[in-house]
C-alpha positions as CSV (number, residue, x, y, z in Angstrom):
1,X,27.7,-136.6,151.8
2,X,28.7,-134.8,148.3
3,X,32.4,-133.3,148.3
4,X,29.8,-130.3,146.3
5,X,28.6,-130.4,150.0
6,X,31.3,-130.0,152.0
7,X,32.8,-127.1,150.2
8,X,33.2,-124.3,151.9
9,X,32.4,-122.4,149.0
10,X,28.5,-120.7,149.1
11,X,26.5,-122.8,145.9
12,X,25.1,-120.6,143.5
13,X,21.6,-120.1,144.6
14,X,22.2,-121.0,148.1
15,X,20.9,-118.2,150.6
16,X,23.2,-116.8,153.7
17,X,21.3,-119.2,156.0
18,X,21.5,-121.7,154.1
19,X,25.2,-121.5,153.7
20,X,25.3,-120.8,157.3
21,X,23.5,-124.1,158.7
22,X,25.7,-126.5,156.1
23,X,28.7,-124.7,157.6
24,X,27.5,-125.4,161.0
25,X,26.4,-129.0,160.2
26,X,30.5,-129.6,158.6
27,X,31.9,-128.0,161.4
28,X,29.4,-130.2,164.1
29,X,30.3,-133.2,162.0
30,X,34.4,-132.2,162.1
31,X,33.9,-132.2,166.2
32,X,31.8,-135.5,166.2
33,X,35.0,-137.2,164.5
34,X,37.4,-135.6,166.3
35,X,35.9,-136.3,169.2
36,X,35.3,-140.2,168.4
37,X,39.1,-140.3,167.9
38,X,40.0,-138.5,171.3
39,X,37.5,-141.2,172.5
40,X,39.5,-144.6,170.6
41,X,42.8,-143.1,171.6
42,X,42.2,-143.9,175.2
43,X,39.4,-147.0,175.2
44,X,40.8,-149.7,177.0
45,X,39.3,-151.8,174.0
46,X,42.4,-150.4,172.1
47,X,45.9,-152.3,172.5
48,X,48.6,-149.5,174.2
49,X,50.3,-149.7,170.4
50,X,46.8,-149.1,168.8
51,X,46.4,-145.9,171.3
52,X,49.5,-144.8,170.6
53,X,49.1,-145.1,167.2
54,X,46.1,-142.6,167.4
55,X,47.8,-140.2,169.6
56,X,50.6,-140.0,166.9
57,X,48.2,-139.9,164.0
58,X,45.9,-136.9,165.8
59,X,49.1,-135.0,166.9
60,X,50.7,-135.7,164.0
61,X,54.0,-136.8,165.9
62,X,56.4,-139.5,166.7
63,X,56.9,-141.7,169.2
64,X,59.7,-140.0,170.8
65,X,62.7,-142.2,171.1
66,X,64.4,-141.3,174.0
67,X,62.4,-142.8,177.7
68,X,63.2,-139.5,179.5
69,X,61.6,-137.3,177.1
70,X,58.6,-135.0,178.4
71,X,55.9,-136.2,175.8
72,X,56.3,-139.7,177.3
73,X,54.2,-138.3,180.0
74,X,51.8,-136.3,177.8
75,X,51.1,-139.4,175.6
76,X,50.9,-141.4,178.7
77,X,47.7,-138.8,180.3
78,X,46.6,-138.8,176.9
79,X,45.7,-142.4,176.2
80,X,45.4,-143.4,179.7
81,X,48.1,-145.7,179.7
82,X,51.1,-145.7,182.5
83,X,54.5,-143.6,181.4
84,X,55.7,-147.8,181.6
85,X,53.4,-148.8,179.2
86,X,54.3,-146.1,176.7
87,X,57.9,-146.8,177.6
88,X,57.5,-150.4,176.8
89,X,56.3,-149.2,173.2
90,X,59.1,-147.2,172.5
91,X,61.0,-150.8,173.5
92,X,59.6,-152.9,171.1
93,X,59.3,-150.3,168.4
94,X,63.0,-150.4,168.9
95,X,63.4,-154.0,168.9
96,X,61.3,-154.0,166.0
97,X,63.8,-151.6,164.0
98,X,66.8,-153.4,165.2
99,X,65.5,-156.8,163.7
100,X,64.1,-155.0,160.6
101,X,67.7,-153.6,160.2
102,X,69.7,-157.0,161.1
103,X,67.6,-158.8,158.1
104,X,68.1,-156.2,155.5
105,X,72.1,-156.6,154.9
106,X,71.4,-153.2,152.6
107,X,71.3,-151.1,155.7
């Protein structure tokens, strides 16, 4: 597909139906996607990080830091993992950091 296509823009020439139907078929496509992500972040062919991951990118959030906080349960639901599981994320991610900032005397 064209970026010409996907404009939302009418094309010169291009009748009210016509413009109507491509609109239709970028909008059907936008669900398809959207879908297929809401469908990856909870496949238990996906890694709890990997889910995770997704739910952060489609949210556009952060793993929260803190174990008590609300979205813990939310991303949990979400990606079909246990509150533990997403819990034992935030661990290593924290873990991760910690050893990350231990090795880098600059921090």
């Amino acid at each position: 597909m064209t970026e010409q296509y996907k404009s939302p823009v009418p094309h010169v020439g291009e009748t009210n139906a016509d413009y109507r139907e491509r609109m239709a078929l970028i909008q059907s496509e936008a669900s398809e996607r959207r879908q297929k992500q809401l469908d990856e972040q909870c496949s238990p062919l996906n890694t709890p990080a990997a889910r995770i991951q997704i739910w952060e990118r489609l949210h556009q959030l952060a793993l929260p830091r803190d174990p008590a906080h609300r979205l813990v349960n939310v991303i949990a639901a979400n990606t079909g993992l246990s509150a533990e599981d997403v819990r034992a994320e935030q661990q290593s991610r924290a873990a991760s950091a910690t050893v990350a900032a231990a090795a880098d005397p600059a921090v």
